[in-house]
Every structure is written in structure tokens, then in C-alpha cells.
PDB file of N, CA, C and O in Angstrom:
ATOM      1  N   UNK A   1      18.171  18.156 -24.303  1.00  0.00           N
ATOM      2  CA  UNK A   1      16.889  17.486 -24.441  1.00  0.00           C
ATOM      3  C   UNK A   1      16.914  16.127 -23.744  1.00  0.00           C
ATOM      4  O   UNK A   1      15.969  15.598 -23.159  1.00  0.00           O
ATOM      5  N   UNK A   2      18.532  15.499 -23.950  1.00  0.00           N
ATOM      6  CA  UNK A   2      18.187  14.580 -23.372  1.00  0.00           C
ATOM      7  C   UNK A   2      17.805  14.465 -22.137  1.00  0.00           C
ATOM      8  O   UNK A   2      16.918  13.691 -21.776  1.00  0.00           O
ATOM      9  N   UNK A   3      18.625  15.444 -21.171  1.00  0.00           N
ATOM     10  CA  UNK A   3      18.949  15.202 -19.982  1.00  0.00           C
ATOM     11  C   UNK A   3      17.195  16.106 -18.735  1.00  0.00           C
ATOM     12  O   UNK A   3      17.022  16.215 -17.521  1.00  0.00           O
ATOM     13  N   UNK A   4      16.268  16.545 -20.091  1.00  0.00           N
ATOM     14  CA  UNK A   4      15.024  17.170 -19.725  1.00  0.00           C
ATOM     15  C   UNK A   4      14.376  15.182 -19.593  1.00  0.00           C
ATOM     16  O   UNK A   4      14.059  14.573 -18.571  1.00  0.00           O
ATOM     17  N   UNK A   5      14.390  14.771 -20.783  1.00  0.00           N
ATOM     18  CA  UNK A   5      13.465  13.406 -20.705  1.00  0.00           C
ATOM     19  C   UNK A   5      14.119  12.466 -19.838  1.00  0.00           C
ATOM     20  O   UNK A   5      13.376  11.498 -19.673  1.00  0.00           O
ATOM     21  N   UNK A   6      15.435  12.326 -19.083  1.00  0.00           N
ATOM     22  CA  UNK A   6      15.715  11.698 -18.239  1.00  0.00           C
ATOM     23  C   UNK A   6      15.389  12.422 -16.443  1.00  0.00           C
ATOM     24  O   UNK A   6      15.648  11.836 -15.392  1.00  0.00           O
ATOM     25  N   UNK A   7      15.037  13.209 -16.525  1.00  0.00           N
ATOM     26  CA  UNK A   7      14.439  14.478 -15.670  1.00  0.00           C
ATOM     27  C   UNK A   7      13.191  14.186 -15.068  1.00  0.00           C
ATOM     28  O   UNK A   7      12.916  14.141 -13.869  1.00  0.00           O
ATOM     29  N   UNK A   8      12.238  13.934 -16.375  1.00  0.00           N
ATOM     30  CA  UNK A   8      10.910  13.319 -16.281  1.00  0.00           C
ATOM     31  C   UNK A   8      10.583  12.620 -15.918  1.00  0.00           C
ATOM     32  O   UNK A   8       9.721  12.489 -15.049  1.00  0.00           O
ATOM     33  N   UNK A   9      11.561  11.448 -16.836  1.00  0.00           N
ATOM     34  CA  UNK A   9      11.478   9.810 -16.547  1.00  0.00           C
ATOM     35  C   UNK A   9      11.445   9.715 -15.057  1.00  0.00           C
ATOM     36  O   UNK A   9      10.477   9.099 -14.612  1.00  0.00           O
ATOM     37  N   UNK A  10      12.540  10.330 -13.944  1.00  0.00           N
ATOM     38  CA  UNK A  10      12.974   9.901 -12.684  1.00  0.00           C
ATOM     39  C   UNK A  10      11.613  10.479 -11.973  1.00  0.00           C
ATOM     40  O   UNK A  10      10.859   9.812 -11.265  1.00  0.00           O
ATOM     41  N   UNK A  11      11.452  11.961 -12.338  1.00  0.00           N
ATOM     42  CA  UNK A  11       9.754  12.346 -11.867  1.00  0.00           C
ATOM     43  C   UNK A  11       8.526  11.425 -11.662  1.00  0.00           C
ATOM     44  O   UNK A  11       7.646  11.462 -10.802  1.00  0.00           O
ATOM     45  N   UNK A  12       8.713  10.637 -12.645  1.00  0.00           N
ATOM     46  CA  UNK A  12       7.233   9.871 -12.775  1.00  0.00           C
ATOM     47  C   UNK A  12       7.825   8.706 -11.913  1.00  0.00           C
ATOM     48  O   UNK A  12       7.275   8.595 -10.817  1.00  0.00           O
ATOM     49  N   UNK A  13       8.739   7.897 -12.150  1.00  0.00           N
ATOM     50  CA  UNK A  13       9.173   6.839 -10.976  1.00  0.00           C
ATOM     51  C   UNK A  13       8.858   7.060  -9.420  1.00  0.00           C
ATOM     52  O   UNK A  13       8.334   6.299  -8.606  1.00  0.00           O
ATOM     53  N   UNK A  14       9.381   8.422  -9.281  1.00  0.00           N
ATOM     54  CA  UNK A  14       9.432   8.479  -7.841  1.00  0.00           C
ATOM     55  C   UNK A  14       7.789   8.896  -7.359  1.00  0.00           C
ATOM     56  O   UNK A  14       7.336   8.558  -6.265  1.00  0.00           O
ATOM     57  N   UNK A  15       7.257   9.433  -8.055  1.00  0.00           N
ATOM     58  CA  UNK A  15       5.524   9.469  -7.768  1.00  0.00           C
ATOM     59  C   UNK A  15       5.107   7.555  -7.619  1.00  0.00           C
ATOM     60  O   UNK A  15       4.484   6.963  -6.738  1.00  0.00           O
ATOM     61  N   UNK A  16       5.658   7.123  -8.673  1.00  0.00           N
ATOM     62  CA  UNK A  16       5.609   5.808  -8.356  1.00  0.00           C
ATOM     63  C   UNK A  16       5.647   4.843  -7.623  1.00  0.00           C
ATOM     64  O   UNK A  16       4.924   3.887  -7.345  1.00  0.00           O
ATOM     65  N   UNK A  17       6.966   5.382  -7.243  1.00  0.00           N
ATOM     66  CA  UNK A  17       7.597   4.364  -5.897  1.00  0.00           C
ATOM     67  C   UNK A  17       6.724   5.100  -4.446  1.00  0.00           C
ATOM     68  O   UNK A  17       6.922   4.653  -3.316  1.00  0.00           O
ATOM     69  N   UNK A  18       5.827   6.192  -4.696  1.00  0.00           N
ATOM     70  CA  UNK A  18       5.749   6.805  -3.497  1.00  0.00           C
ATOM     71  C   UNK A  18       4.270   6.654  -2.695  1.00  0.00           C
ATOM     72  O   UNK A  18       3.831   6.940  -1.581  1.00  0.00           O
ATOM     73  N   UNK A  19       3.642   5.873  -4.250  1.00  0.00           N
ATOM     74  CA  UNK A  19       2.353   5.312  -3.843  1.00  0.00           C
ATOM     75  C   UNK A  19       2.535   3.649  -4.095  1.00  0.00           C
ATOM     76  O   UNK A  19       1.684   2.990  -4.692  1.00  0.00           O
ATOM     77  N   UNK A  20       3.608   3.156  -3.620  1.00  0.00           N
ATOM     78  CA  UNK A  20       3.601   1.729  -3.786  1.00  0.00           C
ATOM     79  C   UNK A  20       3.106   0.806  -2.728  1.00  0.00           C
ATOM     80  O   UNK A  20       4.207   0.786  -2.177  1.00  0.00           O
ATOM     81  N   UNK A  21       2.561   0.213  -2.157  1.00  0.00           N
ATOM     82  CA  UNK A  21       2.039  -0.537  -0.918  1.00  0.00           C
ATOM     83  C   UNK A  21       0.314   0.527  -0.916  1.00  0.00           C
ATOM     84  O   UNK A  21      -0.140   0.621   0.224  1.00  0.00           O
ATOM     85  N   UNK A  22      -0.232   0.977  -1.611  1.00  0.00           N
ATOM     86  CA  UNK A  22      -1.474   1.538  -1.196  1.00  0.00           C
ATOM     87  C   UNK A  22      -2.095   1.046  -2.449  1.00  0.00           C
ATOM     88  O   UNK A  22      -1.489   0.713  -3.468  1.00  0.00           O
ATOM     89  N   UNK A  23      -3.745   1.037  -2.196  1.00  0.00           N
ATOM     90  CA  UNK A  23      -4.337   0.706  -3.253  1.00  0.00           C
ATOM     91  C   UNK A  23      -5.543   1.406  -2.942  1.00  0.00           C
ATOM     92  O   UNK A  23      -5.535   2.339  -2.139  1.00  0.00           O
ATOM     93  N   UNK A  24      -6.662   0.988  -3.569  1.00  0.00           N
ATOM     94  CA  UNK A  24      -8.225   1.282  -3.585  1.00  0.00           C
ATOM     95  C   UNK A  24      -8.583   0.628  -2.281  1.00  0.00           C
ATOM     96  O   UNK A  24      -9.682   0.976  -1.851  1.00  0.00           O
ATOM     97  N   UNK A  25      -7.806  -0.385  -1.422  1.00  0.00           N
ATOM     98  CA  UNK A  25      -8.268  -1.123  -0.315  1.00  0.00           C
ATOM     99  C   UNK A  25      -7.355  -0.407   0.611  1.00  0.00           C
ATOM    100  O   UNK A  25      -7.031  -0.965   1.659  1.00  0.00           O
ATOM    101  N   UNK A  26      -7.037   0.440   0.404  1.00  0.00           N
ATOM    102  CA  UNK A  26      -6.060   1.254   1.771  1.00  0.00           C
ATOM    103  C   UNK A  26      -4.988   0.757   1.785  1.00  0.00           C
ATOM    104  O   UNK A  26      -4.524  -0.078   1.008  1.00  0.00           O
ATOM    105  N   UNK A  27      -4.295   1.487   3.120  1.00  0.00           N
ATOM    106  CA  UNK A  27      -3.074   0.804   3.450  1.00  0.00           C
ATOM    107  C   UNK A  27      -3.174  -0.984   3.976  1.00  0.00           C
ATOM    108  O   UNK A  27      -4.137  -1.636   4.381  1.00  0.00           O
ATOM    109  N   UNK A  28      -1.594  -1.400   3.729  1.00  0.00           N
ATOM    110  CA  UNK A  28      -1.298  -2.602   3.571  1.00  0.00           C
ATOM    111  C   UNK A  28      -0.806  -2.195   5.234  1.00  0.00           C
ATOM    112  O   UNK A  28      -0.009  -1.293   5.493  1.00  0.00           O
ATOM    113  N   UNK A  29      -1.623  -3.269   6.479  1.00  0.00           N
ATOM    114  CA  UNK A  29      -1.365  -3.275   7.942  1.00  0.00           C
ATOM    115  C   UNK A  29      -1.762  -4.111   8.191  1.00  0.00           C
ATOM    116  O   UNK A  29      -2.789  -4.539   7.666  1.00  0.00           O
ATOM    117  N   UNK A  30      -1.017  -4.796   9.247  1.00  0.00           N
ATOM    118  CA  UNK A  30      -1.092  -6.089  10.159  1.00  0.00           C
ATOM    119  C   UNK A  30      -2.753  -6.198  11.160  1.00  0.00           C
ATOM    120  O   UNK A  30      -3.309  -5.435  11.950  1.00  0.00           O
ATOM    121  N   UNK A  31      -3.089  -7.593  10.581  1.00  0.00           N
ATOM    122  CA  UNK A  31      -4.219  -7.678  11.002  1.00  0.00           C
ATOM    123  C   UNK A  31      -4.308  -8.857  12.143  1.00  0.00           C
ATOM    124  O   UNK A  31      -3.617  -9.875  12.122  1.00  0.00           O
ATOM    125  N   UNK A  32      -4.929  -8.651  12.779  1.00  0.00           N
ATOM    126  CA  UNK A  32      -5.145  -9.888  14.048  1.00  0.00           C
ATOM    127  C   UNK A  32      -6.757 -10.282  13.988  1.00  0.00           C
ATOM    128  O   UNK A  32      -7.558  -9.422  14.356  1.00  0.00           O
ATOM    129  N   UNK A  33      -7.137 -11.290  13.628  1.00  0.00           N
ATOM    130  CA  UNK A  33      -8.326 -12.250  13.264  1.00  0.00           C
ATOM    131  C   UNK A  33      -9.258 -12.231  14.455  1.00  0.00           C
ATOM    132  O   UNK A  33      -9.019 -11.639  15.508  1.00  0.00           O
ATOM    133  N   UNK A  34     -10.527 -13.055  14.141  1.00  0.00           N
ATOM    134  CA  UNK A  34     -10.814 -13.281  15.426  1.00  0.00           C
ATOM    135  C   UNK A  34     -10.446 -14.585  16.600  1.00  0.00           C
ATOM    136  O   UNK A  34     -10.545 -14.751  17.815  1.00  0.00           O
ATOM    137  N   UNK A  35      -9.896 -15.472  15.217  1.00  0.00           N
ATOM    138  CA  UNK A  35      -9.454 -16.702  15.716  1.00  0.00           C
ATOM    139  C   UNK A  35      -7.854 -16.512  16.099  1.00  0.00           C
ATOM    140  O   UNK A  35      -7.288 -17.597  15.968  1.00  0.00           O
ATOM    141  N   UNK A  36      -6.904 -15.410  16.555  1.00  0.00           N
ATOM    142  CA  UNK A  36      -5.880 -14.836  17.127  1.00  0.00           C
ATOM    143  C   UNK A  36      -5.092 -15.082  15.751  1.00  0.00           C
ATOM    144  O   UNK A  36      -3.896 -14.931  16.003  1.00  0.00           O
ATOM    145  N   UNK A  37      -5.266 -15.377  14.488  1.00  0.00           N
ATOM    146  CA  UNK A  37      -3.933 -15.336  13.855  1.00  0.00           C
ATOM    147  C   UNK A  37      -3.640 -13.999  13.052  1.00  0.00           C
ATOM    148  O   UNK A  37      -4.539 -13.163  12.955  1.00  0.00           O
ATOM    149  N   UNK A  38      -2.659 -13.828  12.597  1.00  0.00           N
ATOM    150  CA  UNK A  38      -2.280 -12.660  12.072  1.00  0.00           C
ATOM    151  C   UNK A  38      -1.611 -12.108  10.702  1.00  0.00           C
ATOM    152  O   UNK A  38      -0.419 -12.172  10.404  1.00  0.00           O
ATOM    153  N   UNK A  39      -2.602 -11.586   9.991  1.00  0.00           N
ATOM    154  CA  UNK A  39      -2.390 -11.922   8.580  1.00  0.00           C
ATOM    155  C   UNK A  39      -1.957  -9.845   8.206  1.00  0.00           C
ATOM    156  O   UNK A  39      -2.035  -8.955   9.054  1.00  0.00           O
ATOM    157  N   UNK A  40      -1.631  -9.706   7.044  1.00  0.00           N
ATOM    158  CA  UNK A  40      -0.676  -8.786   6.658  1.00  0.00           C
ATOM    159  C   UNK A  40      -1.923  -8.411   5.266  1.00  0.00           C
ATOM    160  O   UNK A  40      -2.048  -9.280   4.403  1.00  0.00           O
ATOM    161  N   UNK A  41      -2.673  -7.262   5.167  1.00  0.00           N
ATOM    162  CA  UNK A  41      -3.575  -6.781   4.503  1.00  0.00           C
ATOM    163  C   UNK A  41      -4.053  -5.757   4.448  1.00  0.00           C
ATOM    164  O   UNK A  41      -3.893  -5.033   5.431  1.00  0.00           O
ATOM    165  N   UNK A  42      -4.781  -5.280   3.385  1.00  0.00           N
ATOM    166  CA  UNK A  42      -5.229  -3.798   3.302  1.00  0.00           C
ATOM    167  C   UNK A  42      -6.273  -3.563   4.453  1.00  0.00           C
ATOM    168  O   UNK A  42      -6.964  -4.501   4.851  1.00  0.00           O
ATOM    169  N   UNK A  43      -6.377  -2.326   4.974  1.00  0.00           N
ATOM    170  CA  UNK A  43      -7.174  -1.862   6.222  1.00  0.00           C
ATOM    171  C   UNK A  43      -8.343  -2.700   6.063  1.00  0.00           C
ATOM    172  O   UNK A  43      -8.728  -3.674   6.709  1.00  0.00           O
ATOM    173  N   UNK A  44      -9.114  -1.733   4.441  1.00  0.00           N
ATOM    174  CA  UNK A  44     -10.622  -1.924   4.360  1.00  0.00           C
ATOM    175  C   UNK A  44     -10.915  -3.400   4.547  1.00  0.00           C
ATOM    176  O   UNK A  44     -11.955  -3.729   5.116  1.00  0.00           O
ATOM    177  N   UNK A  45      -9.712  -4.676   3.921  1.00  0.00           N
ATOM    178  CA  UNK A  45     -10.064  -5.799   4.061  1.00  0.00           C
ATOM    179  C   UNK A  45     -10.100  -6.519   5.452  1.00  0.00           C
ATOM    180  O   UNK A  45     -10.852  -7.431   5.791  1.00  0.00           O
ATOM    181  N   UNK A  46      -8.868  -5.748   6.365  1.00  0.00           N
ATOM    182  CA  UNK A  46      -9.229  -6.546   7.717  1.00  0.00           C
ATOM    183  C   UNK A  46     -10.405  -6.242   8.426  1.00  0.00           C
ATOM    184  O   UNK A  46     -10.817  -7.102   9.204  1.00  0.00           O
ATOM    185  N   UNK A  47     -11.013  -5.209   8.313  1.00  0.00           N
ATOM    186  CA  UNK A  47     -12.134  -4.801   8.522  1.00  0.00           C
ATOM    187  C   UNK A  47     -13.570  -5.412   8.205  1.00  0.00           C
ATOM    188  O   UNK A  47     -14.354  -5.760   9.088  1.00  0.00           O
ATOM    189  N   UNK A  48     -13.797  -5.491   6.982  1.00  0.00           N
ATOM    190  CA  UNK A  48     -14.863  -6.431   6.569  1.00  0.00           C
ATOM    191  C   UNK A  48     -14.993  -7.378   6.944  1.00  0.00           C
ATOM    192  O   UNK A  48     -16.114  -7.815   7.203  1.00  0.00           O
ATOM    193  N   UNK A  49     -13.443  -8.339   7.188  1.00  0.00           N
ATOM    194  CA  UNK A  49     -13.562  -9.530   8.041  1.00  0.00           C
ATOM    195  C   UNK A  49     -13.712  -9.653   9.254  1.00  0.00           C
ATOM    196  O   UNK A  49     -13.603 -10.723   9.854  1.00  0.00           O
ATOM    197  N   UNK A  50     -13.991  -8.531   9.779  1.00  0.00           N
ATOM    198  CA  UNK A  50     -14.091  -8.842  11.677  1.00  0.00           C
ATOM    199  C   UNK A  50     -12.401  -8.557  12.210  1.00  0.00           C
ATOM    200  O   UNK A  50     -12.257  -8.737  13.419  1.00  0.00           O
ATOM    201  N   UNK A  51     -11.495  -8.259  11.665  1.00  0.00           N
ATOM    202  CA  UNK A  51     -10.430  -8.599  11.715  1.00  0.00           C
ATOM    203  C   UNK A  51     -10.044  -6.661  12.691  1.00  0.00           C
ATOM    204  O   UNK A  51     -10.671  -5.632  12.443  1.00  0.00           O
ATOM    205  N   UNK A  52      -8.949  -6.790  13.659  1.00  0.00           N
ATOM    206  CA  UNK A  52      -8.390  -5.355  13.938  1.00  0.00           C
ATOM    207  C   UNK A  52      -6.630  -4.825  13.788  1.00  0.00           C
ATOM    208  O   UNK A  52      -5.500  -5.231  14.060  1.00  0.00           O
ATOM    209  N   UNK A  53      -7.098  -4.038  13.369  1.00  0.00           N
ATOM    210  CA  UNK A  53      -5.920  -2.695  13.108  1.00  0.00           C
ATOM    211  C   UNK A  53      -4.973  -3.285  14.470  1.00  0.00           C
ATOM    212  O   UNK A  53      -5.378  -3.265  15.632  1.00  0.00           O
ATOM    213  N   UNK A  54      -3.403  -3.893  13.945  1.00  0.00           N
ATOM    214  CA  UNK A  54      -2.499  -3.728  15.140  1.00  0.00           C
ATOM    215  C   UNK A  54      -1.939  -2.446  15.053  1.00  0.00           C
ATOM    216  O   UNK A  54      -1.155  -2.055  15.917  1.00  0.00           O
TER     217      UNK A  54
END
């Protein structure tokens, strides 16, 4: 029994670890501004700002 709930436990971690860096704002990618600087953010947000996908 034990070694079923330590089984699980590692199951649900690794689903975990496997959606880590994503959110409701997309992936986390390097953004270049319009004023050339370069900031590190979710897609949807470089986007809204005028900002593009490196």
C-alpha cells in the first residue's frame, strides 16, 4: 500500500513539473519591445503590448 501511495504521489508531481512555466497567459518567451528592450513574458502579454515573439 505503501509503495501504491508513493506511486501516485510521484504521478501527480511529474504532471506538475510538466506544466510548470505555462499559465492562462501562455508560454513564458522572450519579448523585444517597441522601444528595442527585451523583457522575458507570457506570449499573450507581449502581444497586447505591441511587443514581438523572438
Amino acid at each position: 500500500m505503501k509503495a501504491l501511495s508513493i506511486f501516485f504521489l510521484g504521478l501527480t508531481m511529474a504532471f506538475g513539473a510538466a506544466a510548470a512555466g505555462t499559465g492562462q497567459a501562455g508560454p513564458l518567451v522572450d519579448c523585444q519591445m517597441k522601444d528595442g528592450s527585451n523583457q522575458h513574458m507570457p506570449v499573450t502579454m507581449c502581444v497586447h503590448q505591441g511587443g514581438m515573439q523572438k
